[in-house]
C-alpha positions in Angstrom: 67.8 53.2 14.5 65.6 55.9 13.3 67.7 56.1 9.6 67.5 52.2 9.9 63.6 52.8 10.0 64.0 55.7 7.1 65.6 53.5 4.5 63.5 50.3 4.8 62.0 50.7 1.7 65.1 50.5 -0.1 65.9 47.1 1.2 63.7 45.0 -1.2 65.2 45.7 -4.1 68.2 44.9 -2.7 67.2 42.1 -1.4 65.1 41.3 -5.0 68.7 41.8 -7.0 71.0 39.5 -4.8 68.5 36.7 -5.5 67.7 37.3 -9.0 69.7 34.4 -10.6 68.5 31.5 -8.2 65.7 30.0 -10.3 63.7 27.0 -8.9 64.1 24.4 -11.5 61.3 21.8 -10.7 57.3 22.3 -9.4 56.9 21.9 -6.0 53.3 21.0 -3.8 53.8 23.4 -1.0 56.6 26.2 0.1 57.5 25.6 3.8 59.8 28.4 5.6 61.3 27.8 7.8 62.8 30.5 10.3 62.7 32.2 14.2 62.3 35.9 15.1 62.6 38.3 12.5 63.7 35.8 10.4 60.3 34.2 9.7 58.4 37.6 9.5 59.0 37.1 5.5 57.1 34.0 5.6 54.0 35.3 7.6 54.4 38.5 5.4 54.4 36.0 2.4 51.4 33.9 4.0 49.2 37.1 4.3 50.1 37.9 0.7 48.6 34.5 -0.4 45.5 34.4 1.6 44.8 37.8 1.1 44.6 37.8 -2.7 46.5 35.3 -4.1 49.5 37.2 -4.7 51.8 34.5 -3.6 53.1 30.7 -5.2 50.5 28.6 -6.7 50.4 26.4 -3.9 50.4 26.5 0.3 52.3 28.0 2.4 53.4 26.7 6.0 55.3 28.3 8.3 57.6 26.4 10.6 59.5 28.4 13.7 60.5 25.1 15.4 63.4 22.4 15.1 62.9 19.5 12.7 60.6 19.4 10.2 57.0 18.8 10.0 56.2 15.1 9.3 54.3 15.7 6.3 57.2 17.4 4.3 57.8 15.2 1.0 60.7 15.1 -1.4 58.2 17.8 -3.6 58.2 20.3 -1.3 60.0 23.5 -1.5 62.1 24.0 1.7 63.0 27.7 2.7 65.3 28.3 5.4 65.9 32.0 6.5 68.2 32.5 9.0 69.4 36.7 9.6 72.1 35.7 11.4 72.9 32.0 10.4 72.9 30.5 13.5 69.7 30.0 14.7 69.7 26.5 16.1 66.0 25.5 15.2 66.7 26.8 11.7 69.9 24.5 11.4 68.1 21.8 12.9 65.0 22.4 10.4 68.3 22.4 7.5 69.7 19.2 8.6 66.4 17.7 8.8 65.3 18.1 5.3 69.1 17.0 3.6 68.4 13.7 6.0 65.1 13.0 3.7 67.1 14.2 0.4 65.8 17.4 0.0 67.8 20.1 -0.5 66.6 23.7 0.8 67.4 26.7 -0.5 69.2 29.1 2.6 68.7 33.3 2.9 71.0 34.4 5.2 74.4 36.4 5.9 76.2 33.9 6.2 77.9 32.0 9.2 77.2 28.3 9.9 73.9 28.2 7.8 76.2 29.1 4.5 78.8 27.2 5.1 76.3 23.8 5.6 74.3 25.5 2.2 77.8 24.9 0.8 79.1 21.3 2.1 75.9 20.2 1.1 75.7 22.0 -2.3 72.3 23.8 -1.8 71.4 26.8 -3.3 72.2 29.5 -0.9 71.3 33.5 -1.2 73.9 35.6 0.8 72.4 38.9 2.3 74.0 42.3 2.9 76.6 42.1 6.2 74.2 44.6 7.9 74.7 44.8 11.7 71.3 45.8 12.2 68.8 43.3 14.1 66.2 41.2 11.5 62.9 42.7 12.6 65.0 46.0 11.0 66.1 43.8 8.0 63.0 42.3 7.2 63.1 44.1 3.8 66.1 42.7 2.3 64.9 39.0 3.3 61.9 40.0 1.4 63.1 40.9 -1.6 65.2 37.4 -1.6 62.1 35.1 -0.5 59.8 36.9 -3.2 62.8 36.8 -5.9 63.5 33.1 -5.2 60.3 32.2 -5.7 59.6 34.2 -9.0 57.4 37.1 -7.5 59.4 40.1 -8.3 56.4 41.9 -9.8 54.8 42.0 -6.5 57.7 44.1 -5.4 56.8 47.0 -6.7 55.0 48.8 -4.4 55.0 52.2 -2.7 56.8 52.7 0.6 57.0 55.7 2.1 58.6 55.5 5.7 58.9 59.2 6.7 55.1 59.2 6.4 54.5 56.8 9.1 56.9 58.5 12.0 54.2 60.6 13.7 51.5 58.3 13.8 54.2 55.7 15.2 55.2 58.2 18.1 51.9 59.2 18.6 50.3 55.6 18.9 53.7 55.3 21.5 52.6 58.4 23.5 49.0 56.5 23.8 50.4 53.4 25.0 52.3 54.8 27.5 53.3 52.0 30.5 49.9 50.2 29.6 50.2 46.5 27.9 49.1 47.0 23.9 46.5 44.5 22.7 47.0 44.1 19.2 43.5 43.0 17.7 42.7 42.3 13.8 40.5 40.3 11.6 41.4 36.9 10.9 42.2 38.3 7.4 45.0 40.1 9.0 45.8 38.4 12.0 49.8 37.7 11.2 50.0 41.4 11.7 49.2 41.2 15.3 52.3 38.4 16.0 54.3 41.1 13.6 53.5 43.6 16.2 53.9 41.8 19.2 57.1 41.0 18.1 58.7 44.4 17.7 57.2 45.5 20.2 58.4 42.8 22.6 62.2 43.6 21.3 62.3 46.9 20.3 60.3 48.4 23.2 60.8 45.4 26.3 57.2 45.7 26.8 54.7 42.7 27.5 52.4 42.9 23.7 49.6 40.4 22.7 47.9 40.1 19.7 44.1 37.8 19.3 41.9 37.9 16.2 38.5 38.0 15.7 36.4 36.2 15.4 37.8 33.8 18.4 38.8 36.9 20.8 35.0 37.8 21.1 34.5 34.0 22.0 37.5 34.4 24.7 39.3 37.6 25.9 36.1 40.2 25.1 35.1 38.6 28.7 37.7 40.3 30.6 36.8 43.5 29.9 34.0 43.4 32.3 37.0 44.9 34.4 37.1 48.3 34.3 40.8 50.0 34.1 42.7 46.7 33.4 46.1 48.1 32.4 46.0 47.6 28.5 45.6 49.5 25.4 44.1 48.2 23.0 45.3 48.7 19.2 42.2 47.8 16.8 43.2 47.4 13.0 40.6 48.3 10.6 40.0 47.2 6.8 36.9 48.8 5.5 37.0 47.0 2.7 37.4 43.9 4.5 34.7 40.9 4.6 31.7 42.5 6.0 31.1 40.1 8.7 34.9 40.9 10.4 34.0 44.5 9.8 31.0 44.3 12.1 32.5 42.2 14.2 35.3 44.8 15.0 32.5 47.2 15.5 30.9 45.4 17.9 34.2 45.3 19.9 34.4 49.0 19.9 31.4 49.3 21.2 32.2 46.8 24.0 35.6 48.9 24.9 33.6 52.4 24.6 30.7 50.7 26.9 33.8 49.4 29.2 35.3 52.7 29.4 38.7 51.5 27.4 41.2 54.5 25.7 42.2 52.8 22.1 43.5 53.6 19.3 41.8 52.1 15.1 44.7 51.6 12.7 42.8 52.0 9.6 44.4 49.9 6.9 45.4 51.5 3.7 44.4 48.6 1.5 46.3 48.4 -1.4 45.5 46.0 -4.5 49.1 44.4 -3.8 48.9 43.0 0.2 52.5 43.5 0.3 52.1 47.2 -0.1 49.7 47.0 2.8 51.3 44.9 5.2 54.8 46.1 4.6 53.0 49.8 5.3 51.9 48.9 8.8 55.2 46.7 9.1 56.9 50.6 9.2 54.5 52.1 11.7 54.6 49.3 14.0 59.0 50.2 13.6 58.3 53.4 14.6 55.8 52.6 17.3 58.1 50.5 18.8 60.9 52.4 18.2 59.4 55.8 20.1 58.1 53.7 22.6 61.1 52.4 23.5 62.3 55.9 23.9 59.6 56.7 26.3 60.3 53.7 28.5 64.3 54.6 28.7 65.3 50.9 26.9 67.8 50.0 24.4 65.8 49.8 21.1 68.5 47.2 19.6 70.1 45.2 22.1 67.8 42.3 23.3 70.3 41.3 26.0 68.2 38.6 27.7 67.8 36.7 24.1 71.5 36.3 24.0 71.9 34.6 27.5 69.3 32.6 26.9 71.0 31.3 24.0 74.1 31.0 25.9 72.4 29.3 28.9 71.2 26.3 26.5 74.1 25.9 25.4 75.2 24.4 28.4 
């Protein structure tokens, strides 16, 4: 897992290339992707991207990690369904939904039954790498397809540099320990926080939980009138971030030291591409996760409880 974690970088132009020829043809009023898991960690990626600085399509972006559709998708939407695997049931229900109303998604995936509908149905279709890694270790190549697809190549070109994030990772995973992480953020950054929870959740088999100010500090600041609640809270930090969410993470700091809380700030290297910033801490929260799930004594790939429950509904 750890050279999986080494060579992330390399997967977006990877990704970028095998999508390269699938040009979108017609304007479109919003992009919906749709997706589970680590399979719809390139759409938040691509929603932080947008609201951040408007390095994204022209238009909105929803994300949709259920079955059907939404009931406000029109024939001039764009319909993206990313699927690692290609046989995520809410994906291929979301798929089927959308041909129903005559629209015809475009499918990332490796293949399986997701490809083989993409073909019946004569939809454009993108065919990752046959990795056998998990997708929250994939996410790379299924970002280089999204952003190629939809003509954002440029914003590609960033700097990644893995190896340079592997002590902090382990470091943050020593700090954690058996405690629960709280993964708190601005509301700028918030899809962070569900990006962390969720490799931390599979990577590590840990209980994580991510909030965002400026709600937490009208919720979940009240528990911490408890001292020595068994959480660790992981505070991530933009300095250059609007000034009223930079006080406002201040003032939770001061709350925690007050409350006699151990935490660890993430201080965001903001770069003037998001990507380069959330693909960044994408890496370190790998390697947190990874190291932690070293510390625990787990399996950092298998997610064993996933699979039967995907067996039991099958029933």
């Amino acid at each position: 897992m750890r050279d999986q974690i080494l060579n992330f970088p390399s997967q977006l132009p990877k990704g970028a290339e095998i999508a390269r020829d699938l040009k979108i043809d017609k304007p479109y009023n919003k992009v919906v992707i749709c997706g589970m898991g680590g399979s719809i960690m390139p759409g938040m990626i691509l929603l932080t991207c947008k609201e951040r600085k408007n390095n994204g399509p022209g238009v909105s972006v929803v994300i949709h990690n259920t079955y059907d559709l939404p009931s406000d998708v029109a024939a001039d939407d764009l319909i993206v369904c990313i699927s690692w695997s290609g046989t995520t049931e809410e994906t291929i229900s979301a798929f089927n939904a959308a041909v129903k109303r005559g629209i015809k998604p475009i499918i990332i995936t490796k293949g399986a039954k997701l490809s083989q509908l993409a073909k019946d149905n004569n939809t454009p279709l993108v065919i990752l790498p046959d990795q056998s890694t998990p997708p929250r270790f994939s996410v790379g190549y299924m970002i280089g397809a999204l952003f190629a697809v939809l003509g954002l190549e440029k914003e590609l070109n960033i700097t990644l540099d893995s190896q340079s994030h592997e002590n902090t990772g382990k470091e943050l995973a020593d700090k954690i320990g058996s405690a629960t992480p709280l993964i708190y953020t601005s509301y700028s950054w918030r899809k962070l926080g569900a990006l962390w929870k969720a490799n931390l959740n599979e990577t590590s088999k840990t209980p994580a939980y991510w909030n965002y100010l400026p709600i937490l500090a009208h919720d979940e600041l009240a528990m911490y009138v408890r001292k020595g609640l068994p959480f660790y809270p992981i505070i991530f930090r933009d300095k250059n971030d609007y000034p009223h969410y930079v006080r406002d993470l201040d003032a939770v700091v001061a709350i925690l030291d007050k409350q006699e809380y151990n935490y660890s700030i993430v201080n965001l290297s903001v770069s003037d591409n998001p990507l380069e910033t959330v693909l960044n801490n994408y890496i370190l929260a790998l390697w947190t996760s990874f190291y932690l799930a070293q510390k625990i004594g787990v399996d950092p790939e298998k997610i064993e409880l996933i699979e039967r429950y995907q067996e039991f509904r099958r029933y």
